[in-house]
C-alpha positions in Angstrom: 29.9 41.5 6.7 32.3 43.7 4.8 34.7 41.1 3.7 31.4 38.9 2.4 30.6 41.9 0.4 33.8 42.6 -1.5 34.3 38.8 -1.6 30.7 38.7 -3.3 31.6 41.7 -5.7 35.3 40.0 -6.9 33.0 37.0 -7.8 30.5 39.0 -9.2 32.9 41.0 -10.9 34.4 37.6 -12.6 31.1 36.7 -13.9 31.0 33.4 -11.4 27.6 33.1 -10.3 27.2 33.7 -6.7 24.4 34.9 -4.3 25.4 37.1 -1.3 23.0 35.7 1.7 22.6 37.4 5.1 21.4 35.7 8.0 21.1 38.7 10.4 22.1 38.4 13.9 24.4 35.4 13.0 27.8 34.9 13.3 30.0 32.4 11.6 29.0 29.8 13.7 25.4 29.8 12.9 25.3 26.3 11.7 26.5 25.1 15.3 23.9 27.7 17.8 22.2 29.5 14.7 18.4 29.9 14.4 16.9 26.3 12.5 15.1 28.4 10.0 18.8 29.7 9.1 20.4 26.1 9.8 17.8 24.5 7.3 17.6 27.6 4.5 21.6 27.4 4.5 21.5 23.5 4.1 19.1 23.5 1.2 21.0 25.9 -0.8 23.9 24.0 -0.3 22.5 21.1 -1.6 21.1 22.9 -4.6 24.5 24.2 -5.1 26.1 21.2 -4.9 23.4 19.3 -7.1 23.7 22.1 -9.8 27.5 22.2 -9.8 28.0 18.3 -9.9 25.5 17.5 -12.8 23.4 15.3 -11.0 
């Protein structure tokens, strides 16, 4: 968790836009054994990352 926080605070810092997101309980293999509800909320913001970022 520390290292997400100081690497969301540089970005932050840099004006890039970023969202710090916790999924507690998780570890960095969540999207392999990770709760669905986390699975599916980290998917989604991906694609509306990805969607936003590529101008489509």
């Amino acid at each position: 968790m520390g290292q997400a926080e100081q690497w969301f605070h540089a970005l932050r810092t840099r004006d890039v836009p970023a969202r710090l997101v916790v999924y507690p309980g998780s570890s960095h293999l969540f999207l392999l054994d990770g709760r669905p509800s986390h699975r599916e909320d980290y998917s989604r913001r991906l694609v509306e990352w990805v969607t936003m970022h590529t101008n489509r």
